[in-house]
HTML snippet that shows the backbone in 3Dmol.js (N, CA, C, O; Angstrom):
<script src="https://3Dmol.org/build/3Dmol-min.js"></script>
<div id="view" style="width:600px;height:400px;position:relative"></div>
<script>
const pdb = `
ATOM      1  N   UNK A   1      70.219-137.597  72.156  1.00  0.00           N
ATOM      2  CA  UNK A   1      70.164-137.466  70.715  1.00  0.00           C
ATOM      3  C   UNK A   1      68.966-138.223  70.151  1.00  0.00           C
ATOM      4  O   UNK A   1      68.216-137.764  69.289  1.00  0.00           O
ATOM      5  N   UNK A   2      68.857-139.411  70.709  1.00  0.00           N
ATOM      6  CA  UNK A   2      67.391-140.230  70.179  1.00  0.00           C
ATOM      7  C   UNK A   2      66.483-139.925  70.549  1.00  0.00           C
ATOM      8  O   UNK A   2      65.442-140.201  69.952  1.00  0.00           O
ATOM      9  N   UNK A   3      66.500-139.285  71.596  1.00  0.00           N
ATOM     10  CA  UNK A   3      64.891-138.728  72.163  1.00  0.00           C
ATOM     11  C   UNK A   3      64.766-137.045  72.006  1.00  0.00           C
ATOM     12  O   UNK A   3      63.733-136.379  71.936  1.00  0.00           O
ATOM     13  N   UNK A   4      65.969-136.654  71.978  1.00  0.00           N
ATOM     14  CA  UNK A   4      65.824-135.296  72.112  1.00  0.00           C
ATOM     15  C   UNK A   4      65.632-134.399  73.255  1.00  0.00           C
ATOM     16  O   UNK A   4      65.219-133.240  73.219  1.00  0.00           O
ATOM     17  N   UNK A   5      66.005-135.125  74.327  1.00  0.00           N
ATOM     18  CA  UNK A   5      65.413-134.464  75.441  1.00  0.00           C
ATOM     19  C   UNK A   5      66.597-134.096  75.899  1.00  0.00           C
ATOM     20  O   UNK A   5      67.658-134.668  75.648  1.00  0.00           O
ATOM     21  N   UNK A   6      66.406-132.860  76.775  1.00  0.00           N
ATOM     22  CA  UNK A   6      67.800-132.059  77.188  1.00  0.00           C
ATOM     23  C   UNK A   6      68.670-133.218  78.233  1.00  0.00           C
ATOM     24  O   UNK A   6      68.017-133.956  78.971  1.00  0.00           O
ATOM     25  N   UNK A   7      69.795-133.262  78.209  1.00  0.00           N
ATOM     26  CA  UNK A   7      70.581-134.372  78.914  1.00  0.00           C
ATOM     27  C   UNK A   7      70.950-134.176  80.130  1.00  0.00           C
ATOM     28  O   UNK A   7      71.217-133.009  80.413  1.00  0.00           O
ATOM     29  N   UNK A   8      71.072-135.137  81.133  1.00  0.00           N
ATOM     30  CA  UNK A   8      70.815-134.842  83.140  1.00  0.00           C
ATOM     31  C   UNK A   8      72.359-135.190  83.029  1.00  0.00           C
ATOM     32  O   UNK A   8      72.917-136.039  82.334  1.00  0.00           O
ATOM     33  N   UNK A   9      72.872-134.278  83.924  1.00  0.00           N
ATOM     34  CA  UNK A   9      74.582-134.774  84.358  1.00  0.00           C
ATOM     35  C   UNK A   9      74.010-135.955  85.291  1.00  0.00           C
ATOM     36  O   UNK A   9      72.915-136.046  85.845  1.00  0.00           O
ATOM     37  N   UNK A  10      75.171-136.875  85.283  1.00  0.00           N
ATOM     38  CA  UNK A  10      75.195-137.791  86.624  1.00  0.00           C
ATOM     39  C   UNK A  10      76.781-138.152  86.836  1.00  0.00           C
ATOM     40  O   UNK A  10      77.610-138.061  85.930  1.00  0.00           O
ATOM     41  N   UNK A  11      77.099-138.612  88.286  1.00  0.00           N
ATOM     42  CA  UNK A  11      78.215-138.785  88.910  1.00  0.00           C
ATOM     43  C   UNK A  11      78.997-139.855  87.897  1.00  0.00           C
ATOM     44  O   UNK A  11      78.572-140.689  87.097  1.00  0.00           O
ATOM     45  N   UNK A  12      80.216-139.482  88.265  1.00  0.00           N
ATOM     46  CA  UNK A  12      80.826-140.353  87.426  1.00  0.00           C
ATOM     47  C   UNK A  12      80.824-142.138  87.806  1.00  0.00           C
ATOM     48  O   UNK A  12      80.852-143.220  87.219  1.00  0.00           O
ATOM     49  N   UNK A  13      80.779-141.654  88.992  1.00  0.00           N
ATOM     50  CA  UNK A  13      80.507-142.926  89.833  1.00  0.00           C
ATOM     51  C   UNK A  13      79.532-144.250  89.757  1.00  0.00           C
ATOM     52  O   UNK A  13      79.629-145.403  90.177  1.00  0.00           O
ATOM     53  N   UNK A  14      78.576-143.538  89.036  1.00  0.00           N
ATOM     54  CA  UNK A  14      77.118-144.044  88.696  1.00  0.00           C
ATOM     55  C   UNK A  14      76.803-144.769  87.061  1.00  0.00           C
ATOM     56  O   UNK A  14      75.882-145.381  86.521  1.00  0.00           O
ATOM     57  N   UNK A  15      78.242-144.247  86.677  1.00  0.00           N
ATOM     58  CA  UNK A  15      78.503-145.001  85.236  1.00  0.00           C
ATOM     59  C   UNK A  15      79.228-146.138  85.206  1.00  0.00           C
ATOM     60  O   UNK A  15      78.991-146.991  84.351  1.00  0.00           O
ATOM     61  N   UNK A  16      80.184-146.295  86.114  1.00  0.00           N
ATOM     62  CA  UNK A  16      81.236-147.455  85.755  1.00  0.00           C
ATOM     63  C   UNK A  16      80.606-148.686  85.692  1.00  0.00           C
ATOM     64  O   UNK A  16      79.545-148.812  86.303  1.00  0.00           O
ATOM     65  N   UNK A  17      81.086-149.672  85.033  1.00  0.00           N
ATOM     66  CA  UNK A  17      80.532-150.698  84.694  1.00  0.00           C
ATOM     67  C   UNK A  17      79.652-150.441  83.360  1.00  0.00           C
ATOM     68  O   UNK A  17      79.651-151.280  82.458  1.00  0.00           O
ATOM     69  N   UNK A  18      78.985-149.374  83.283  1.00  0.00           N
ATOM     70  CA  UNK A  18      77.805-149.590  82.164  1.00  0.00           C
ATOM     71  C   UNK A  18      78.632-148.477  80.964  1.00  0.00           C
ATOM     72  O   UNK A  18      77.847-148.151  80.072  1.00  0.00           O
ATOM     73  N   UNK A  19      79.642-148.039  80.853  1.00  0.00           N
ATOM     74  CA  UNK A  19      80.210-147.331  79.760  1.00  0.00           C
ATOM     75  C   UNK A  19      81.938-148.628  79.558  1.00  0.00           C
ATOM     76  O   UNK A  19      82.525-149.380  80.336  1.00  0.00           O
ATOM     77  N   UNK A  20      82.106-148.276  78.238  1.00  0.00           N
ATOM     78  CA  UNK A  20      83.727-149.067  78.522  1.00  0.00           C
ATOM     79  C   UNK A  20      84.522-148.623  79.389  1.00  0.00           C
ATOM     80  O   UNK A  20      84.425-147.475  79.824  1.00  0.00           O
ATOM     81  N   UNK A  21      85.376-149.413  79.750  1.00  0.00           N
ATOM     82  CA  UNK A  21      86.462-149.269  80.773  1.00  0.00           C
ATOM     83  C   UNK A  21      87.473-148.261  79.978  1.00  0.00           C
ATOM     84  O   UNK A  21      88.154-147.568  80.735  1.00  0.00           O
ATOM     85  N   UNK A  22      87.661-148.085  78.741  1.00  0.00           N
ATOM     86  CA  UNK A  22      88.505-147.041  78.468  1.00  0.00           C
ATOM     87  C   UNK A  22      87.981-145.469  78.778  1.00  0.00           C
ATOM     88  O   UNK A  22      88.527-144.495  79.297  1.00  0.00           O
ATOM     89  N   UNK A  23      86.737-145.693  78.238  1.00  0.00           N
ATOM     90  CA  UNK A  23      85.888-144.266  78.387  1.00  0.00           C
ATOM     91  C   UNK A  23      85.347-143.748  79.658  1.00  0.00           C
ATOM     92  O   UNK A  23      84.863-142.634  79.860  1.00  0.00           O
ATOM     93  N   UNK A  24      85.556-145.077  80.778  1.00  0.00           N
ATOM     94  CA  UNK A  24      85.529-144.617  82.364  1.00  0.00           C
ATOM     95  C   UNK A  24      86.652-144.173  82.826  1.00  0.00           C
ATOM     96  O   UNK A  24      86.620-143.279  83.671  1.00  0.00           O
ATOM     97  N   UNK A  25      87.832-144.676  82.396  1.00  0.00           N
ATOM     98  CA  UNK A  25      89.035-144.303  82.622  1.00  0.00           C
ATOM     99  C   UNK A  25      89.839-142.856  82.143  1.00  0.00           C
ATOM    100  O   UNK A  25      90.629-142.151  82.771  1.00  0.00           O
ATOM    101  N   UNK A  26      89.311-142.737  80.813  1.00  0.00           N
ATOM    102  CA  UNK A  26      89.644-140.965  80.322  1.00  0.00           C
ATOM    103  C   UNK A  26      88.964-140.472  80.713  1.00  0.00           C
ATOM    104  O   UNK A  26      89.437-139.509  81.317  1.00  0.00           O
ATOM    105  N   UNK A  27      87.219-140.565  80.805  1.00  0.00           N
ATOM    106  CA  UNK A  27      86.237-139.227  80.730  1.00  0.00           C
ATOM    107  C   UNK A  27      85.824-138.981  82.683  1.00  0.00           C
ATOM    108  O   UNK A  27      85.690-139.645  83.711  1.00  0.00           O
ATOM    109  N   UNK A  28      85.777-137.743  82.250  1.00  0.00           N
ATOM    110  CA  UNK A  28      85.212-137.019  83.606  1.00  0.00           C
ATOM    111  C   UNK A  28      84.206-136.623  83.565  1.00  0.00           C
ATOM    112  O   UNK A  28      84.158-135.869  84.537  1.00  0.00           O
ATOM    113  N   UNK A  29      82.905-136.586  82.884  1.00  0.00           N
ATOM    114  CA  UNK A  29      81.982-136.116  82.842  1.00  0.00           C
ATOM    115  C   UNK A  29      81.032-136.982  81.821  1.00  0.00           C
ATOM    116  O   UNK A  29      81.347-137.359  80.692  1.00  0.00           O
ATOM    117  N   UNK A  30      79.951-137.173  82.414  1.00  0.00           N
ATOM    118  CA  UNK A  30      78.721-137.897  81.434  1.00  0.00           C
ATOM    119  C   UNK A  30      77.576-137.307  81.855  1.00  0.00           C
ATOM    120  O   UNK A  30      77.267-136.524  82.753  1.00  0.00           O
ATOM    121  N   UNK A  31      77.037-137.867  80.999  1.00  0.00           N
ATOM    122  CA  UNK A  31      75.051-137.240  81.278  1.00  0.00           C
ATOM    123  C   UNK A  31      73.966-138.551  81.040  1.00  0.00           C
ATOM    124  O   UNK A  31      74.105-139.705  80.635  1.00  0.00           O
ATOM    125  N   UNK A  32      73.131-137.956  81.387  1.00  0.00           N
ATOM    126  CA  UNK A  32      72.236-139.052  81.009  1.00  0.00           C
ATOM    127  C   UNK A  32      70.795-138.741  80.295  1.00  0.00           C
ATOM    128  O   UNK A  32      70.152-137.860  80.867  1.00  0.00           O
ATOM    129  N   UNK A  33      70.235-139.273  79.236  1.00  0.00           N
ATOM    130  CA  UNK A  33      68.808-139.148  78.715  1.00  0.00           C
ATOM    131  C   UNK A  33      68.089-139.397  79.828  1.00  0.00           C
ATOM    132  O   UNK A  33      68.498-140.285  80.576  1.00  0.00           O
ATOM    133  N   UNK A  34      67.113-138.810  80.100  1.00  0.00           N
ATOM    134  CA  UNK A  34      66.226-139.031  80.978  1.00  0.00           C
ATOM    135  C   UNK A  34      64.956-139.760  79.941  1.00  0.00           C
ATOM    136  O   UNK A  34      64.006-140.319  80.490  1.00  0.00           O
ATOM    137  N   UNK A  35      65.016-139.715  78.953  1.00  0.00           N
ATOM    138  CA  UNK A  35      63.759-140.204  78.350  1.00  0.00           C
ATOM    139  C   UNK A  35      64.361-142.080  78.079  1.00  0.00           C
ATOM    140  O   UNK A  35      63.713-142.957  78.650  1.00  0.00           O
ATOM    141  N   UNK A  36      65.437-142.432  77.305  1.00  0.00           N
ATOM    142  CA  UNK A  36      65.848-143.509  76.902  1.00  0.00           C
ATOM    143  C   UNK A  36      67.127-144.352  77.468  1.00  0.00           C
ATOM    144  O   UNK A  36      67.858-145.253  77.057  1.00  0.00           O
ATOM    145  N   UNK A  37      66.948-143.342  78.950  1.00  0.00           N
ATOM    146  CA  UNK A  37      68.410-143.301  79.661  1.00  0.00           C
ATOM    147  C   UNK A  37      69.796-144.203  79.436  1.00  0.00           C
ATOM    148  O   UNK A  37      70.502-144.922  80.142  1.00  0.00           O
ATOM    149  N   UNK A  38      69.784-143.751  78.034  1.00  0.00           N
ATOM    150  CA  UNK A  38      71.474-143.509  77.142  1.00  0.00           C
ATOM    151  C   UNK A  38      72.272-142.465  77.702  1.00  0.00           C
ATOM    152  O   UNK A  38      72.059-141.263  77.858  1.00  0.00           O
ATOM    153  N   UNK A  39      73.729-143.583  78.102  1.00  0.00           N
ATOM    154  CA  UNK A  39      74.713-142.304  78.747  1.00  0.00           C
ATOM    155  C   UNK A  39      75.240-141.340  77.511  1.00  0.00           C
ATOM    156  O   UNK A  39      75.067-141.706  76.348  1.00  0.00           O
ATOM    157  N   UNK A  40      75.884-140.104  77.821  1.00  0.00           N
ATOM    158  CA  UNK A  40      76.471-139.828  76.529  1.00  0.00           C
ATOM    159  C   UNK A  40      77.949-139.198  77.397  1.00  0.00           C
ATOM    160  O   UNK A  40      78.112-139.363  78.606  1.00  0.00           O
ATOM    161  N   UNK A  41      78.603-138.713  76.797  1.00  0.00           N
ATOM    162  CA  UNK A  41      80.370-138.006  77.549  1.00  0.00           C
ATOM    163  C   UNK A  41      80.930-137.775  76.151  1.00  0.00           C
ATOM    164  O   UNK A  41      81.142-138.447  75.142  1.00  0.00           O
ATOM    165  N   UNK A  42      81.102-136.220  76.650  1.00  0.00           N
ATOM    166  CA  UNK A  42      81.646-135.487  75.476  1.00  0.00           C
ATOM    167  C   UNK A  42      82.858-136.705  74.745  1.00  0.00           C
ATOM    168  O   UNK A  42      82.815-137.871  75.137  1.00  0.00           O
ATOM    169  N   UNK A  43      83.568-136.406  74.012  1.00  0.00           N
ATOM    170  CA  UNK A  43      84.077-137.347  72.927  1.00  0.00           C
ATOM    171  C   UNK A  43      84.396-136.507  71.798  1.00  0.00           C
ATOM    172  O   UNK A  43      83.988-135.347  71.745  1.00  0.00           O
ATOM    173  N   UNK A  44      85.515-137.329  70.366  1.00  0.00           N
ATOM    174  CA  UNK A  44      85.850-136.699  69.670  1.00  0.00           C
ATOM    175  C   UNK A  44      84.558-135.742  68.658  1.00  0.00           C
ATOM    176  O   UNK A  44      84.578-134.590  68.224  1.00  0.00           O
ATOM    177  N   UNK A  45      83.450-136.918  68.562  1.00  0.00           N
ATOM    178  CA  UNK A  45      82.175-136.475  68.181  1.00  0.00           C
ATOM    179  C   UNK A  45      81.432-134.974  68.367  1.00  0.00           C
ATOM    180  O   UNK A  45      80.572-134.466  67.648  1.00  0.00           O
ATOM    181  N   UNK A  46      82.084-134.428  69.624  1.00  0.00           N
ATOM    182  CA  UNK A  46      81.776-133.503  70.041  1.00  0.00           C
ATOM    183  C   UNK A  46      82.639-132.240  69.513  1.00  0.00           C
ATOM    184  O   UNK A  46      82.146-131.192  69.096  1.00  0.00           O
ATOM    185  N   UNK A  47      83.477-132.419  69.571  1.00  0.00           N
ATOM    186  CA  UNK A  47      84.606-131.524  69.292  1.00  0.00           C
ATOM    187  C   UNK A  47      84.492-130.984  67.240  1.00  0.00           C
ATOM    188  O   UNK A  47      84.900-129.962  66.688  1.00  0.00           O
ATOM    189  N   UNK A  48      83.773-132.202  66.665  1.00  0.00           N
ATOM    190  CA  UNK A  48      83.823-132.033  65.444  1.00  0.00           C
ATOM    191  C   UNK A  48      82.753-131.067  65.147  1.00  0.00           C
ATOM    192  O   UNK A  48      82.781-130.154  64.322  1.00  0.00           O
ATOM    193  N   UNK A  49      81.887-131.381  65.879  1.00  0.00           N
ATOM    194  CA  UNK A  49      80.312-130.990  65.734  1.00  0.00           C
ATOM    195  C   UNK A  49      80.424-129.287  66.159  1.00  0.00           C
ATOM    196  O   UNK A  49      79.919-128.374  65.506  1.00  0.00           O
ATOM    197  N   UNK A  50      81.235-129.141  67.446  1.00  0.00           N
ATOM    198  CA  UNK A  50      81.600-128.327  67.166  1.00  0.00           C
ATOM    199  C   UNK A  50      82.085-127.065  66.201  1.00  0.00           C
ATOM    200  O   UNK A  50      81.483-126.005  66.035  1.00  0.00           O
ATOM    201  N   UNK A  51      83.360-127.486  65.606  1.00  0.00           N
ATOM    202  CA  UNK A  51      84.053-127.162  64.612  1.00  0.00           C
ATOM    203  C   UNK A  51      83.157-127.122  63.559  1.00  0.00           C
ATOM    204  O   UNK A  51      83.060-126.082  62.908  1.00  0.00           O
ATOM    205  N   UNK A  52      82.543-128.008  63.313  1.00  0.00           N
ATOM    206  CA  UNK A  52      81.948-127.738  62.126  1.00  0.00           C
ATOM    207  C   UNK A  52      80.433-126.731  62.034  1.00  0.00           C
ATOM    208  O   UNK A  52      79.740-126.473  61.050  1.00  0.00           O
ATOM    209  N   UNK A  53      80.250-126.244  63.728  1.00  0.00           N
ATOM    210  CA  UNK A  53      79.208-125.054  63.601  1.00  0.00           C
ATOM    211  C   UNK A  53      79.922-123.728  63.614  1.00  0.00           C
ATOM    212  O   UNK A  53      79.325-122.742  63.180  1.00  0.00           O
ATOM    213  N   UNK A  54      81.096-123.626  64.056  1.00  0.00           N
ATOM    214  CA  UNK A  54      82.301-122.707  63.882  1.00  0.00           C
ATOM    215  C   UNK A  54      82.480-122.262  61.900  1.00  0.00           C
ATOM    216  O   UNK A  54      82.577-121.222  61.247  1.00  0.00           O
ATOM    217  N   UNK A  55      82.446-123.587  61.630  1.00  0.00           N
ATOM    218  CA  UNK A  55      82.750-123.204  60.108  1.00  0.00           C
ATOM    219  C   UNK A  55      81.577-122.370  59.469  1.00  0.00           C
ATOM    220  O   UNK A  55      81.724-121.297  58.884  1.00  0.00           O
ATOM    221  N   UNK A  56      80.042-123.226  59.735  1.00  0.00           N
ATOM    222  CA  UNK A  56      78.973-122.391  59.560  1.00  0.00           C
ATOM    223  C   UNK A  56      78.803-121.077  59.647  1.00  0.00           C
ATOM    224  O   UNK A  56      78.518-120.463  58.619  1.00  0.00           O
ATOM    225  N   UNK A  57      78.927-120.469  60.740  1.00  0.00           N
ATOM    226  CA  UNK A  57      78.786-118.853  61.476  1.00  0.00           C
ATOM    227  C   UNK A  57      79.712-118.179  60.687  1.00  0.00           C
ATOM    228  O   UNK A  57      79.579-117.004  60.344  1.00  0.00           O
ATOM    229  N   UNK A  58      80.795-119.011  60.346  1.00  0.00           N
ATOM    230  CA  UNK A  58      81.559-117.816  59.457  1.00  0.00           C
ATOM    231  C   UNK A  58      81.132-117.448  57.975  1.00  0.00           C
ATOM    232  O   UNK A  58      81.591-116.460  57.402  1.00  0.00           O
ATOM    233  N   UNK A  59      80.346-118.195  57.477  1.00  0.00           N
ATOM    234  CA  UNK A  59      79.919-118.445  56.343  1.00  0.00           C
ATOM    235  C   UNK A  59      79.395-117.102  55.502  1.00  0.00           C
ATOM    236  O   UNK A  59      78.949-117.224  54.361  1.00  0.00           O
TER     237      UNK A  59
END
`;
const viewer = $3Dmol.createViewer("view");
viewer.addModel(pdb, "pdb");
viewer.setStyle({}, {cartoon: {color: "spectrum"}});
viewer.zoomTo();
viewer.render();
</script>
């Protein structure tokens, strides 16, 4: 999101420790910036952002 650059999956394995322990513990999937290498993992954030391009298209 800060750099804009398309986001690299990486193992889940390769996150623990550096995301919270809650969000290692629910999430199955993360990515990584390759430019500012910020993890990201889908989240409620996602789901809204969603929805709210759903609302758009119908417009």
């Amino acid at each position: 999101m800060e750099c804009n650059s398309p986001l690299e999956p990486v193992a889940k394995s390769a996150v623990e420790g550096k995301v919270p322990p809650y969000v290692f513990a629910t999430q199955e999937s993360f990515s990584r910036c390759p430019g500012c290498r910020r993890l990201y993992w889908p989240a409620t954030h996602q789901q809204r952002m969603a929805a709210e391009l759903k609302a758009l298209q119908s417009q």
